[in-house]
Biopython code that builds the backbone (N, CA, C, O; Angstrom):
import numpy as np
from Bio.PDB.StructureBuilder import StructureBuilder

atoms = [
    (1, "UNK", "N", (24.513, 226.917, 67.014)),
    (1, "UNK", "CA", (25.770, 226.258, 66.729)),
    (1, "UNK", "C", (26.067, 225.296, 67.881)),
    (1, "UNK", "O", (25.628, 225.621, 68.984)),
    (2, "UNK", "N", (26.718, 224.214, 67.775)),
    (2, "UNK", "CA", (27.169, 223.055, 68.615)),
    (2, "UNK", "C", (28.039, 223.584, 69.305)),
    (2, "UNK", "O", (28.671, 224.600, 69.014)),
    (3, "UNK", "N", (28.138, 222.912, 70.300)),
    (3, "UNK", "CA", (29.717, 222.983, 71.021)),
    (3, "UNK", "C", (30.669, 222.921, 70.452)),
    (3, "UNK", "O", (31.609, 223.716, 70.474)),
    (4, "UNK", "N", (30.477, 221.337, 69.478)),
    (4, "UNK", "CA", (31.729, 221.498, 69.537)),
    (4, "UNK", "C", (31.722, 221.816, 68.211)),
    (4, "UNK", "O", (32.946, 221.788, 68.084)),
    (5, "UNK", "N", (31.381, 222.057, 67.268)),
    (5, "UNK", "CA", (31.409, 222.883, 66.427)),
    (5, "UNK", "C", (32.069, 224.423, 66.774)),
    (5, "UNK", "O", (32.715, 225.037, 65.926)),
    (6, "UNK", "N", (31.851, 224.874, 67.934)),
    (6, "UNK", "CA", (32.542, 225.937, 68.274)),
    (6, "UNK", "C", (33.548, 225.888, 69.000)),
    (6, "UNK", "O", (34.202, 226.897, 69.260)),
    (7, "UNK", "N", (33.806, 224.844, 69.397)),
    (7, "UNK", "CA", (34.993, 224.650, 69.732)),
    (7, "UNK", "C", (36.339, 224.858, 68.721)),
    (7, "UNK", "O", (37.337, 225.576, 68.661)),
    (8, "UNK", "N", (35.586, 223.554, 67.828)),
    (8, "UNK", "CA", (36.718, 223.544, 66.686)),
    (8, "UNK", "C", (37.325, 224.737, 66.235)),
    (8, "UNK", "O", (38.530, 224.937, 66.082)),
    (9, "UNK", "N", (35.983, 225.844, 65.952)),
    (9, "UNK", "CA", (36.295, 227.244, 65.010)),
    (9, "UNK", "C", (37.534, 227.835, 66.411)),
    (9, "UNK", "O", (38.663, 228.185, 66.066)),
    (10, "UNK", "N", (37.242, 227.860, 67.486)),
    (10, "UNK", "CA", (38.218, 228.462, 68.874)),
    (10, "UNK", "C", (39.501, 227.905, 68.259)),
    (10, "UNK", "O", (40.428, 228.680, 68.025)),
    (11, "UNK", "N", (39.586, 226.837, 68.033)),
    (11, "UNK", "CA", (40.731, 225.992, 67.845)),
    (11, "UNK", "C", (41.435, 226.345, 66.438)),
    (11, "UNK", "O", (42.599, 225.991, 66.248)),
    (12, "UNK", "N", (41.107, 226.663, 65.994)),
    (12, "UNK", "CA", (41.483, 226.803, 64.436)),
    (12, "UNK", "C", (41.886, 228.259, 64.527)),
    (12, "UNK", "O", (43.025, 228.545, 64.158)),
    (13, "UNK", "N", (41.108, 229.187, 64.963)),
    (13, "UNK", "CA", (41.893, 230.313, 65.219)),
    (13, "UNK", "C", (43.426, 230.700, 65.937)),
    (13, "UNK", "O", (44.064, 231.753, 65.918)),
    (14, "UNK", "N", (43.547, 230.145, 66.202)),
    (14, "UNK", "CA", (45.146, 229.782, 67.048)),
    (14, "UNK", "C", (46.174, 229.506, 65.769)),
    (14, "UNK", "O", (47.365, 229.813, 65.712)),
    (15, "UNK", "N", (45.385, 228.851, 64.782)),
    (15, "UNK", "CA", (47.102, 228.354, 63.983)),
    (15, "UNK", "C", (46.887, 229.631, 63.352)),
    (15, "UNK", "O", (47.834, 229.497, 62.576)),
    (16, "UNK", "N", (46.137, 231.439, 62.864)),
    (16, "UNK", "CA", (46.706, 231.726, 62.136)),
    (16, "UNK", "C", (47.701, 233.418, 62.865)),
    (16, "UNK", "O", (47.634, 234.623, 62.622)),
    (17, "UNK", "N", (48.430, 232.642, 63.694)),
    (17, "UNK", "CA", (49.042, 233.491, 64.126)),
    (17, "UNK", "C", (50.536, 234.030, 63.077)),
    (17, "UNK", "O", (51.154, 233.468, 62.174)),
    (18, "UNK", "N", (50.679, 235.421, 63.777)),
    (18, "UNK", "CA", (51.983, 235.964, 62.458)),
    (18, "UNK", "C", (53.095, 236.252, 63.650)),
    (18, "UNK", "O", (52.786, 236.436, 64.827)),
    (19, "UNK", "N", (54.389, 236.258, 63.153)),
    (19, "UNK", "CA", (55.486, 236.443, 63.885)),
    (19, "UNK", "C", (56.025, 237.985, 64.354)),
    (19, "UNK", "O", (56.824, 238.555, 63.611)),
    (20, "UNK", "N", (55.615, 238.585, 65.483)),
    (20, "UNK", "CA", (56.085, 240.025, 65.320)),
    (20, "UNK", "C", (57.658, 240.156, 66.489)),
    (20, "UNK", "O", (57.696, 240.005, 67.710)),
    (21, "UNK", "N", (58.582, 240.424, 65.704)),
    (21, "UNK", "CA", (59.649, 240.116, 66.726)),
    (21, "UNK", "C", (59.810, 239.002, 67.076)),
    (21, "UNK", "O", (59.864, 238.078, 66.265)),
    (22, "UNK", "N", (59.959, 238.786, 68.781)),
    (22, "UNK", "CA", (59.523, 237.550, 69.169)),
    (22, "UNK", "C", (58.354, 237.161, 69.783)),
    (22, "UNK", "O", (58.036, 236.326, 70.630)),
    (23, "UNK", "N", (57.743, 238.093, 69.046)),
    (23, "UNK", "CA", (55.895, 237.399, 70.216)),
    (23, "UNK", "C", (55.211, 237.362, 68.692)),
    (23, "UNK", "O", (55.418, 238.072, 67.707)),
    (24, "UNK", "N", (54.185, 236.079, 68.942)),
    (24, "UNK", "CA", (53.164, 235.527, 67.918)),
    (24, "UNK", "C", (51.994, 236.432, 68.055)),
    (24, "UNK", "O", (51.587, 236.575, 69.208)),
    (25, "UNK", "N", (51.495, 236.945, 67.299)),
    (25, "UNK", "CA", (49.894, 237.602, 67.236)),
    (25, "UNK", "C", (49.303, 236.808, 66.365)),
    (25, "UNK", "O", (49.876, 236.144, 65.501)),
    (26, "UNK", "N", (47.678, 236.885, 66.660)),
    (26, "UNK", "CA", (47.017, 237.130, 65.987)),
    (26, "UNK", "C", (47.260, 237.461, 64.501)),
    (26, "UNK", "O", (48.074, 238.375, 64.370)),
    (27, "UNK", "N", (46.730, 236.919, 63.242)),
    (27, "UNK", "CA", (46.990, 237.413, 62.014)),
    (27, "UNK", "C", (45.975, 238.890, 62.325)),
    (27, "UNK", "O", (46.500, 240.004, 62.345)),
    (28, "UNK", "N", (44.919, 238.748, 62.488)),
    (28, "UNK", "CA", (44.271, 239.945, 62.686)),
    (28, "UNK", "C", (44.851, 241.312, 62.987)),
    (28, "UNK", "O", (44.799, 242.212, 62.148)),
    (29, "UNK", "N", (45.374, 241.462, 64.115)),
    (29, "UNK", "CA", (45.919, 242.502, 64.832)),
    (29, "UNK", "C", (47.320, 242.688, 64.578)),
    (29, "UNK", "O", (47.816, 243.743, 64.971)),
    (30, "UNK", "N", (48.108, 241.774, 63.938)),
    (30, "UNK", "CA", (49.656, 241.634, 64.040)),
    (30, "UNK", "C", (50.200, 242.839, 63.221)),
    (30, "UNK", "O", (51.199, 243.441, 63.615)),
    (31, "UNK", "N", (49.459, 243.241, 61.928)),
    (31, "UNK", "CA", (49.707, 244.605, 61.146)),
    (31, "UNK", "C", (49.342, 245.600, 61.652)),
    (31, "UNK", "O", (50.025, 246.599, 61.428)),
    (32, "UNK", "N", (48.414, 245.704, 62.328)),
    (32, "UNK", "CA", (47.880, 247.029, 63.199)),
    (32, "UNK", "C", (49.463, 247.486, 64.403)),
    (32, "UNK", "O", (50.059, 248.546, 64.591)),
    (33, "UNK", "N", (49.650, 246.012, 65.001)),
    (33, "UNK", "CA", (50.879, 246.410, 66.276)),
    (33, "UNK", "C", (51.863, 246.604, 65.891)),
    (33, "UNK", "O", (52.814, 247.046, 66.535)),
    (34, "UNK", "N", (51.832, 246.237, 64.462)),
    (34, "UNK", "CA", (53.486, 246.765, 63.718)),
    (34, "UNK", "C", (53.414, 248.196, 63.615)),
    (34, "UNK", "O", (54.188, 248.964, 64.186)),
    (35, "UNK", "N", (52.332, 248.573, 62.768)),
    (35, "UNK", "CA", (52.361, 250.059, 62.891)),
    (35, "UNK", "C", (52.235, 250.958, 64.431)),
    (35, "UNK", "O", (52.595, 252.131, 64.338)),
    (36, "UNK", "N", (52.072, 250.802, 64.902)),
    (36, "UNK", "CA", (51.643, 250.922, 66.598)),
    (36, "UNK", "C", (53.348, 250.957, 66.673)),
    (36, "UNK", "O", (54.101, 251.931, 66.622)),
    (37, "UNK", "N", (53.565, 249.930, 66.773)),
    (37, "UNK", "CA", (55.355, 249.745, 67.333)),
    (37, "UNK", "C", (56.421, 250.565, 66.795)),
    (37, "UNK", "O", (57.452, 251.082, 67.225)),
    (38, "UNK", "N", (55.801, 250.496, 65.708)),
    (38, "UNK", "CA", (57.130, 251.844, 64.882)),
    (38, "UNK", "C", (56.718, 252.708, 65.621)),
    (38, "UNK", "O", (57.528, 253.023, 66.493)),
    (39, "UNK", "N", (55.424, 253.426, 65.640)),
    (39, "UNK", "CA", (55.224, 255.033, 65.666)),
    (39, "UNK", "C", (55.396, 255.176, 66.974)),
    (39, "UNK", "O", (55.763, 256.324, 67.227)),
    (40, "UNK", "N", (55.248, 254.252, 68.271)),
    (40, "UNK", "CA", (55.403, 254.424, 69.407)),
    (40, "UNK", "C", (57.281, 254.343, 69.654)),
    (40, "UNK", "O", (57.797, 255.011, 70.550)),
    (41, "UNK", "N", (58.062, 253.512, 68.800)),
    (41, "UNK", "CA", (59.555, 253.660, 68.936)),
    (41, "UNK", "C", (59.875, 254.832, 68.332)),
    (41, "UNK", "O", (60.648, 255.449, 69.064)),
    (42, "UNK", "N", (59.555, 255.617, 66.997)),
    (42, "UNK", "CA", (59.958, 256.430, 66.664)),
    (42, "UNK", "C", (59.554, 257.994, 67.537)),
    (42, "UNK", "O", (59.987, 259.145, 67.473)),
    (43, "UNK", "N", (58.803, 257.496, 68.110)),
    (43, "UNK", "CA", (58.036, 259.034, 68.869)),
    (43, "UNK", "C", (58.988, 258.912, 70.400)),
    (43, "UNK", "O", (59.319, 260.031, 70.792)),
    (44, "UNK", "N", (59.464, 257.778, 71.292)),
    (44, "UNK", "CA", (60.350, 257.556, 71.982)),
    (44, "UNK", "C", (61.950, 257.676, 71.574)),
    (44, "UNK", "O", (62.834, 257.970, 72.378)),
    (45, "UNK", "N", (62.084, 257.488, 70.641)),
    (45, "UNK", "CA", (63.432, 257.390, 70.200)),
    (45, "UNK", "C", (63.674, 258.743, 70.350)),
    (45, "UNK", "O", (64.545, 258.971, 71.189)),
    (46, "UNK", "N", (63.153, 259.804, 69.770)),
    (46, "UNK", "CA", (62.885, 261.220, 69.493)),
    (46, "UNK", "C", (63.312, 261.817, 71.038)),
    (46, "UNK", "O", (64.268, 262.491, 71.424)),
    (47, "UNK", "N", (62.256, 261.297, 71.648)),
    (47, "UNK", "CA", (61.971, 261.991, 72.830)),
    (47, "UNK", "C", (63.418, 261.688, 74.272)),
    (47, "UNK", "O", (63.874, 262.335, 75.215)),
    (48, "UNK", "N", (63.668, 260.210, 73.587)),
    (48, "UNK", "CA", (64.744, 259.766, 74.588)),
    (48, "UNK", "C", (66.014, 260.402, 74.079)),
    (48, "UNK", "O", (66.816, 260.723, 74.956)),
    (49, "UNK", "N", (66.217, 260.550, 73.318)),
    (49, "UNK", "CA", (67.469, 261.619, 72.418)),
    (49, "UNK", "C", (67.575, 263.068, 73.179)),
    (49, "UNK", "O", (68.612, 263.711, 73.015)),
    (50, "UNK", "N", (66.539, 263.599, 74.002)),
    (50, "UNK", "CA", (66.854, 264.872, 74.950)),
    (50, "UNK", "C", (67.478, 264.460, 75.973)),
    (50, "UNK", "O", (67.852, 265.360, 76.724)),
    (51, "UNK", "N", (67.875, 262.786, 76.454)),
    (51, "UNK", "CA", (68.067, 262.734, 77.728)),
    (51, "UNK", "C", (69.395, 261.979, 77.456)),
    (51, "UNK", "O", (70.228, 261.763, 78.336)),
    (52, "UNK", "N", (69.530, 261.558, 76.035)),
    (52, "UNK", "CA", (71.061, 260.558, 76.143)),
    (52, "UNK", "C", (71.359, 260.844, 74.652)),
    (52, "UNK", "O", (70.480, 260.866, 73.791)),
    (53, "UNK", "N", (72.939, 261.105, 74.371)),
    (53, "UNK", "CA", (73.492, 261.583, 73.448)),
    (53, "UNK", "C", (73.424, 260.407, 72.268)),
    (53, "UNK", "O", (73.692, 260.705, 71.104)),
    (54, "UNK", "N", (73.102, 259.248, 72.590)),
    (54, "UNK", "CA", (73.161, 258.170, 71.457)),
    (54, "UNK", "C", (71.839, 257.128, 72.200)),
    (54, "UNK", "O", (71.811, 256.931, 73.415)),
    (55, "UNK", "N", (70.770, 256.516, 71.211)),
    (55, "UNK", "CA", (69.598, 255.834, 71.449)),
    (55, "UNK", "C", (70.169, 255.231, 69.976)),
    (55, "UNK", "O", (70.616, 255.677, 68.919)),
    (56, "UNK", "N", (69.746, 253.421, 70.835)),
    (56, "UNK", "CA", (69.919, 252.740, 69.368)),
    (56, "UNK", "C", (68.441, 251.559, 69.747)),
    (56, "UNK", "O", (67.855, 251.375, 70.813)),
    (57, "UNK", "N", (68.253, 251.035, 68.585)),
    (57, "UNK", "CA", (67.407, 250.282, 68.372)),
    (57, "UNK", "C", (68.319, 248.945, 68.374)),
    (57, "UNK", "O", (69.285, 248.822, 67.620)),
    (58, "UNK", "N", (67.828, 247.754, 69.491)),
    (58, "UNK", "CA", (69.092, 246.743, 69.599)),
    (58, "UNK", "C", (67.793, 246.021, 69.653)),
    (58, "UNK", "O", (66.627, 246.371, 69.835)),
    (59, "UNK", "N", (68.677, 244.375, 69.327)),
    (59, "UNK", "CA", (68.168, 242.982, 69.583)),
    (59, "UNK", "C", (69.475, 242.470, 70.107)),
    (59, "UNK", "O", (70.338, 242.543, 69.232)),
    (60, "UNK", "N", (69.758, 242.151, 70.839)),
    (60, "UNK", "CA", (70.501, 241.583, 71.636)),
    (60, "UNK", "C", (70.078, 240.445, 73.129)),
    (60, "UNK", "O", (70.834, 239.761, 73.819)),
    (61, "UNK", "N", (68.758, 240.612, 73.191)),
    (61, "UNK", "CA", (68.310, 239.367, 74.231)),
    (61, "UNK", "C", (67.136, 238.872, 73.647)),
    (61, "UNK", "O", (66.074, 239.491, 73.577)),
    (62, "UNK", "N", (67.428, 237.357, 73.086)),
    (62, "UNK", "CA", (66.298, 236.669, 72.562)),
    (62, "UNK", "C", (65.296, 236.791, 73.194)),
    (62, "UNK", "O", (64.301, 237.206, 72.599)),
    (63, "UNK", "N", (65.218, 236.482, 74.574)),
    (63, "UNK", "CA", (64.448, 236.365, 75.418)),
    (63, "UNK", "C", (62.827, 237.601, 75.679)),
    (63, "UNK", "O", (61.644, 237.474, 75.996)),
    (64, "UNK", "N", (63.685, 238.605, 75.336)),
    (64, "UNK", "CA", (63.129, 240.210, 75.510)),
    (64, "UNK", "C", (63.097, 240.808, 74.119)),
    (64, "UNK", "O", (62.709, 241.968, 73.982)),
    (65, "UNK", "N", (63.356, 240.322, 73.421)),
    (65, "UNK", "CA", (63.072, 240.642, 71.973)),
    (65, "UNK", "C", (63.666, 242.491, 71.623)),
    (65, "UNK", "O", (64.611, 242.936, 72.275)),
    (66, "UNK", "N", (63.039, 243.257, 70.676)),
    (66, "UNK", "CA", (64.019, 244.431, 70.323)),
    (66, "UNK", "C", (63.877, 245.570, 71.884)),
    (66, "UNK", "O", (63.209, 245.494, 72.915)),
    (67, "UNK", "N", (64.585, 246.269, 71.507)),
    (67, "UNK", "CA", (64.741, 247.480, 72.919)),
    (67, "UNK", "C", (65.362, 248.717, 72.395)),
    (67, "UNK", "O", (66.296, 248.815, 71.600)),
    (68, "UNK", "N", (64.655, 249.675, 73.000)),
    (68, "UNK", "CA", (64.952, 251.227, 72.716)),
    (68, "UNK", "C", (66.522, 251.160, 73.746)),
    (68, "UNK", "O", (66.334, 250.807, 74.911)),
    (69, "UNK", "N", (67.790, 251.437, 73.397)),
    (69, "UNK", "CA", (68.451, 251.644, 74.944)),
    (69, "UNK", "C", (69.057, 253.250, 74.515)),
    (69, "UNK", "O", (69.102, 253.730, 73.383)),
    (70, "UNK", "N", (69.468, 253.846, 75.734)),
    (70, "UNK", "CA", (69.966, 254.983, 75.516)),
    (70, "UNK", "C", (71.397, 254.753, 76.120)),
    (70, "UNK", "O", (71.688, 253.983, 77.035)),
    (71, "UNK", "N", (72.243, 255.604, 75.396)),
    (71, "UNK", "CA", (73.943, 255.467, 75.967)),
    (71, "UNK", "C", (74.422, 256.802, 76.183)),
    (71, "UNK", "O", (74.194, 257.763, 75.449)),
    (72, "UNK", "N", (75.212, 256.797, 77.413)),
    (72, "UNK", "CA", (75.733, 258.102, 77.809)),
    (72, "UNK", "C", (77.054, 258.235, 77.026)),
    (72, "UNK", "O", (77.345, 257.496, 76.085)),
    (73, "UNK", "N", (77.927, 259.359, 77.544)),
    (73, "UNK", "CA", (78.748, 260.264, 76.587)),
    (73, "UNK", "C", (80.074, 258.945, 75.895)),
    (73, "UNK", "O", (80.678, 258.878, 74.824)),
    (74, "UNK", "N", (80.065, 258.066, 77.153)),
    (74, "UNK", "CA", (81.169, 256.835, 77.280)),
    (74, "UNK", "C", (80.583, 255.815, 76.488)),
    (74, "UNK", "O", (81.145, 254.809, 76.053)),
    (75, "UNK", "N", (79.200, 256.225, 76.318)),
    (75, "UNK", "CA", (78.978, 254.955, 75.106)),
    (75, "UNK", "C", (78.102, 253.594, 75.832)),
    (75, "UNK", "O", (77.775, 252.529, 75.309)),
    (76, "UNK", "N", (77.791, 254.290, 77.773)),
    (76, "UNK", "CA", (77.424, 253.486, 78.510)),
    (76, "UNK", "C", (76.279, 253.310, 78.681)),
    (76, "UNK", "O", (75.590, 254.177, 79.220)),
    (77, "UNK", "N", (75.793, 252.178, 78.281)),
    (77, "UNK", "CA", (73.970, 252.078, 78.360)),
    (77, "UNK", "C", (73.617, 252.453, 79.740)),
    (77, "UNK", "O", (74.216, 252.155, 80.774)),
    (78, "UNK", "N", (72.307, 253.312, 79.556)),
    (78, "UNK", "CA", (71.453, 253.825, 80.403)),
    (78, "UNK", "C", (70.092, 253.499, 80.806)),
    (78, "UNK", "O", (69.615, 253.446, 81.940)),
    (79, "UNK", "N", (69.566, 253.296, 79.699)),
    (79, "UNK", "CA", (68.291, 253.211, 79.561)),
    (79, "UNK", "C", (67.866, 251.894, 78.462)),
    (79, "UNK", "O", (68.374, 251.896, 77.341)),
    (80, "UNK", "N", (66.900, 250.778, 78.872)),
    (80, "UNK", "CA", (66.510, 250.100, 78.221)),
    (80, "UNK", "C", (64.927, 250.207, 78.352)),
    (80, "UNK", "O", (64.420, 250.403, 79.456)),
    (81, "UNK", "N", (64.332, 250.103, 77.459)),
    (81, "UNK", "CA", (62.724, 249.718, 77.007)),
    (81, "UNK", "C", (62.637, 248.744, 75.759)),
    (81, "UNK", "O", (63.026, 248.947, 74.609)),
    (82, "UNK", "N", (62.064, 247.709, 76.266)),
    (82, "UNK", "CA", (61.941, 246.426, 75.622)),
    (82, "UNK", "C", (60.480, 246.695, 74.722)),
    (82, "UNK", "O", (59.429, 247.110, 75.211)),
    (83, "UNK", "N", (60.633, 246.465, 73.780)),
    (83, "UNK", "CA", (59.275, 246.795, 72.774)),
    (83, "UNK", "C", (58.429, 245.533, 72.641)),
    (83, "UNK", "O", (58.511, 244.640, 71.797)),
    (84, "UNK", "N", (57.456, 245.694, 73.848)),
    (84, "UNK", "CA", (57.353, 243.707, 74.142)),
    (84, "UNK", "C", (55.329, 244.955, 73.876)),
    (84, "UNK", "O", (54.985, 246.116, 74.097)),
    (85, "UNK", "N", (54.626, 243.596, 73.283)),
    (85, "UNK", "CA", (53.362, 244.273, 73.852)),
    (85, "UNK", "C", (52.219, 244.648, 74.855)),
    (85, "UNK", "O", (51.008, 244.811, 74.713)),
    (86, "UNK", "N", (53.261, 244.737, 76.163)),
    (86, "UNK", "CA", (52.846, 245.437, 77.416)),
    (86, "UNK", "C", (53.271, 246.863, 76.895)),
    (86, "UNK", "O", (52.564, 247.795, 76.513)),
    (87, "UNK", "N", (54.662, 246.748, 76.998)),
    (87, "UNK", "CA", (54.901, 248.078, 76.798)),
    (87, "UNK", "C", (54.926, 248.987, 75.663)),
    (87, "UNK", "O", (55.206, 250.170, 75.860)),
    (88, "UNK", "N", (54.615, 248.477, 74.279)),
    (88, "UNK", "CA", (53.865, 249.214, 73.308)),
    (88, "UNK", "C", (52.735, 249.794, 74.342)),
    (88, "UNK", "O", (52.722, 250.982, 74.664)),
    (89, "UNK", "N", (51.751, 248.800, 74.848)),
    (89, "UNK", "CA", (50.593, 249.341, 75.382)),
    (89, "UNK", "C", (50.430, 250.602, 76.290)),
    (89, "UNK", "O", (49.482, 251.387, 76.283)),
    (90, "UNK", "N", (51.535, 250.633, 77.065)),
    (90, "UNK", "CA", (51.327, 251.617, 78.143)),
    (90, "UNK", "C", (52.144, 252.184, 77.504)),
    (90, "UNK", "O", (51.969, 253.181, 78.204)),
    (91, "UNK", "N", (53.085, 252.587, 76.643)),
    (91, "UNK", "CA", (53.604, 254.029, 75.983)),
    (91, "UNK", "C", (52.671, 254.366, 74.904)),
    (91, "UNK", "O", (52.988, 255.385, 74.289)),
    (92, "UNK", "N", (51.353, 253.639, 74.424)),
    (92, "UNK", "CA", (50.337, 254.217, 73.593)),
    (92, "UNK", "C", (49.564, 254.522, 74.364)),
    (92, "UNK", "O", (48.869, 255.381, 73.822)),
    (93, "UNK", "N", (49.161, 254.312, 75.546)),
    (93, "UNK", "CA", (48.314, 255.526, 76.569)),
    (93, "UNK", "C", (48.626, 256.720, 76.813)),
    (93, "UNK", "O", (47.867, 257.676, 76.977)),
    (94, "UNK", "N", (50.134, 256.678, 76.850)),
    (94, "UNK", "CA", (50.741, 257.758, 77.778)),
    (94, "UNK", "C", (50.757, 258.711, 76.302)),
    (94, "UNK", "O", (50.713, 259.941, 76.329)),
    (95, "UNK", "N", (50.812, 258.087, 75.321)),
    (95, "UNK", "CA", (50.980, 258.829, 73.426)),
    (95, "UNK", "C", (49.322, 259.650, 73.415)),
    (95, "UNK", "O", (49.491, 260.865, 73.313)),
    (96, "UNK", "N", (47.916, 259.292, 73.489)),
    (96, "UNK", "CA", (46.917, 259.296, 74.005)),
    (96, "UNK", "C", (46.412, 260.368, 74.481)),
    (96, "UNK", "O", (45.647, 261.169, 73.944)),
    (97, "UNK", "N", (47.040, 260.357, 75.912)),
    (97, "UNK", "CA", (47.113, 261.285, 76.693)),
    (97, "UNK", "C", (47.777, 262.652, 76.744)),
    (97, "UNK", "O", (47.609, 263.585, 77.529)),
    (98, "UNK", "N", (48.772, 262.478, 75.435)),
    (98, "UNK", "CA", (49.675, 263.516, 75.624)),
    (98, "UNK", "C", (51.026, 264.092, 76.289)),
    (98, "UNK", "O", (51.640, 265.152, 76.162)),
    (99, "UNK", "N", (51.316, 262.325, 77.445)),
    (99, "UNK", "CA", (52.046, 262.669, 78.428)),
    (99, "UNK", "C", (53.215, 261.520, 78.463)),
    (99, "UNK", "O", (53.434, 260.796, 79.433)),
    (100, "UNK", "N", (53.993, 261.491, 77.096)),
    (100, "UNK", "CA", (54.695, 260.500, 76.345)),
    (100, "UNK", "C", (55.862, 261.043, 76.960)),
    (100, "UNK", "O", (56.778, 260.223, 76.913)),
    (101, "UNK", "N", (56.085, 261.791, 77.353)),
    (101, "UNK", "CA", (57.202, 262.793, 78.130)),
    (101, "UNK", "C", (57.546, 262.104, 79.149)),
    (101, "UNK", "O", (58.527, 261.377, 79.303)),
    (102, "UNK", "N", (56.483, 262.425, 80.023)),
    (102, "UNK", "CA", (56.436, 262.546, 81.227)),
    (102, "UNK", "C", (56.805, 260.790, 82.000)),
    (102, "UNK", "O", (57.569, 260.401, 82.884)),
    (103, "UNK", "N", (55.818, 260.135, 81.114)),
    (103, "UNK", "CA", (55.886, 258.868, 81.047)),
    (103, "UNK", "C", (57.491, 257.894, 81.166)),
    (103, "UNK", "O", (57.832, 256.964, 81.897)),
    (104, "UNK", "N", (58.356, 258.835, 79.798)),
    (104, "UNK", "CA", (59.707, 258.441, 79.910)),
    (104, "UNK", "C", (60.528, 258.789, 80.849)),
    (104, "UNK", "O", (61.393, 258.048, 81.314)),
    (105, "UNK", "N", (60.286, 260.068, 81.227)),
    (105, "UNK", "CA", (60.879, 260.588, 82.337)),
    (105, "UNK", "C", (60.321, 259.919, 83.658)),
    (105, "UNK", "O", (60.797, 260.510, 84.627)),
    (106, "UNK", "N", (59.589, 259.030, 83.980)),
    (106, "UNK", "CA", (59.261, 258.338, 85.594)),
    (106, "UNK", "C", (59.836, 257.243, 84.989)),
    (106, "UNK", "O", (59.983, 256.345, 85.817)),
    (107, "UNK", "N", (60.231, 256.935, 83.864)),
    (107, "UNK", "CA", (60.890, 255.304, 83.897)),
    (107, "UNK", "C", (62.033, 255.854, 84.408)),
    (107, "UNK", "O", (62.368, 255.752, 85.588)),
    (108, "UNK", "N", (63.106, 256.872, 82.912)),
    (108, "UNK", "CA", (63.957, 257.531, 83.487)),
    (108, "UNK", "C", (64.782, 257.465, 85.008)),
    (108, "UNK", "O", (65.862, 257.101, 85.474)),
    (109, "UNK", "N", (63.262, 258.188, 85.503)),
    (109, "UNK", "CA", (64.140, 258.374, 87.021)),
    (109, "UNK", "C", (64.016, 257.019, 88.101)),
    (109, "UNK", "O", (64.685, 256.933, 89.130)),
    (110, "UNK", "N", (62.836, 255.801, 87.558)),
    (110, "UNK", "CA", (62.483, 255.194, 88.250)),
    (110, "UNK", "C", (63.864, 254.212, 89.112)),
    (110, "UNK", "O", (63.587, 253.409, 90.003)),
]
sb = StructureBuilder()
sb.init_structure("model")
sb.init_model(0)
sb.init_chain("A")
sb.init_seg("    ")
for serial, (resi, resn, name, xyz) in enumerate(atoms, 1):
    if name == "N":
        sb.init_residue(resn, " ", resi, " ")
    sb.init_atom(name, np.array(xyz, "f"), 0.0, 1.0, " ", f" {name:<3s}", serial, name[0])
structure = sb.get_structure()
């Protein structure tokens, strides 16, 4: 194959990106991280609910797209995790590993 023949195909792969939140994927992978993203928010949501009496699922900063936050008894946010795909990534290791807990609890206290 040519250069630039392979170039072009490099190039063409770029327009078929899909909209997840606010970050563009890949058409390829973009259904895989949706499912990924639920099961990693719903398995956090769960888990952050032992540590704060109300966890909501918000969009409120374009910028940072959706976020797990947790609110204390006053209704006062505590805890934010931005569902960006870094951090899908490293709460599906810690899911993995078994240590999805532990994981929330060093942000937690961080």
């Amino acid at each position: 194959m040519s250069k630039r023949k392979a170039r072009r195909q490099k190039r063409g792969q770029g327009d078929d990106l899909v909209q997840v939140d606010i970050f563009y994927l890949p058409k390829q992978v973009a259904e895989m991280y949706r499912v990924l993203r639920e099961a990693v928010a719903e398995e956090m949501t769960h888990l952050l609910k032992e540590h704060y009496p109300t966890v909501k699922r918000i969009s409120d900063n374009p910028q940072e797209g959706e976020a797990l936050v947790g609110y204390d008894d006053q209704d006062q946010e505590q805890f934010r995790y931005y569902l960006n795909p870094t951090n899908i990534s490293n709460a599906q290791r810690a899911r993995e590993k078994e240590t999805l807990n532990i994981y929330i609890e060093s942000l937690i206290n961080d």
